[in-house]
C-alpha positions, 0 to 999 in steps of 0.5 A, a space after each residue: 772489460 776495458 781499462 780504466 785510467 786517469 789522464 792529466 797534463 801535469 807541470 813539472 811541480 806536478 800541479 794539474 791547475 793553479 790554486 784558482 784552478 786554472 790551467 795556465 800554460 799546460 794546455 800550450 801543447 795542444 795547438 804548437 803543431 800542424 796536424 788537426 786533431 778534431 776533440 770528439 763531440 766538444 766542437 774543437 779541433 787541436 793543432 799539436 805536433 805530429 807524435 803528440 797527434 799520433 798518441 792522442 789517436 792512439 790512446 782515443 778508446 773512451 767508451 765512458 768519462 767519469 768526472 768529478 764535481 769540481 771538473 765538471 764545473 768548471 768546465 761548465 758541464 761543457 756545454 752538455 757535450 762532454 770531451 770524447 763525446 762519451 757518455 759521462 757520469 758526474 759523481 756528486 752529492 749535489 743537484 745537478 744545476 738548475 739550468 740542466 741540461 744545456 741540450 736536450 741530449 747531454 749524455 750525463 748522468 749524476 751519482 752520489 757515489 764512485 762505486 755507482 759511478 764505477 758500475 754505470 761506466 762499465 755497463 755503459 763502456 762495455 769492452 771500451 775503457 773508462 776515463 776518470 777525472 778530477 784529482 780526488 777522483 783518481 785519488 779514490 779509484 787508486 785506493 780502492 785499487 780499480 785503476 788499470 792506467 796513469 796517463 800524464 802529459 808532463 809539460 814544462 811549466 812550473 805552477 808552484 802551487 795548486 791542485 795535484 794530479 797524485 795526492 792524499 794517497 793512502 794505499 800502499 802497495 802500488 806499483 807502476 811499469 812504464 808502458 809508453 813514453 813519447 816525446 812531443 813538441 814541448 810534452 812528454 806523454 807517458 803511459 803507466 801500468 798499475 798495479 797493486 799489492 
């Protein structure tokens, strides 16, 4: 089985969208560079500095994405061609919307639960990891204790406000050792390992 992590680009404040759940200035890393980054399966390519390309390439292993309901929204379930091109599962306890799919073969498939989500990303992931995101799901995958991975792309913004990456975290016990820290054009990738008690 792969890993399981969360990946967030966070301000310094660590707010990963303003209080309209906006992302405001934190996504400037993404096209301050030269070398081309083409996104898998969403139809963009970034323009980011030469170490961020490097980790971003690195660090592309998603064999499965598990998105909340929040995230999907208000990416507008993108476009049915989720980022990383993975198959991807939403966890809600809605409907998906009624003009679903956009395209014939979105790879999505709705739960009602994280647990089913869990479960349908690793048949589906195999040996490949699992993406997980949207801050309360991150927030249930650290309590149940099934995150492997804290990915954060710490850039110099302050939000003051908004929605957290790590918040409402009721376990204890949680341990991180830092696996990777690079620096990039106005970022700074880290990698963490997590472990629980």
């Amino acid at each position: 089985m792969g890993t399981i992590f969360s990946s967030f680009t966070t301000s310094l404040d660590g707010f990963i969208a303003d209080e309209n759940g906006q992302v405001g200035s934190l996504f400037d890393w993404y096209n301050n560079g030269e070398v081309e980054v083409p996104l898998r399966g969403y139809g963009l390519t970034f323009h980011m500095s030469q170490a961020s390309a490097d980790y971003w390439q690195q660090n592309d292993t998603e064999g499965a994405f598990i998105a909340g309901r929040g995230i999907f929204d208000d990416a507008k379930g993108w476009g049915g061609r989720p980022p990383g091109d993975s198959p991807t599962i939403v966890v809600t306890h809605r409907p998906p919307p009624e003009d679903w799919p956009p395209i014939p073969d979105a790879p999505f498939t709705f739960v009602d639960n994280l647990d089913d989500a869990l479960r349908a990303a690793r048949d589906i992931a195999g040996e490949g990891d699992i993406n997980v995101a949207g801050a309360d799901i991150v927030r249930q995958c650290l309590d149940l204790g099934v995150l492997d991975e804290i990915r954060i792309d710490l850039a110099p913004v302050l939000l003051h406000s908004g929605t957290r990456y790590l918040d409402d975290i009721t376990r204890r016990g949680i341990e991180l050792t830092q696996l990777q820290v690079v620096e990039g054009k106005n970022i700074i990738h880290i990698r963490y390992g997590v472990s629980y008690n």
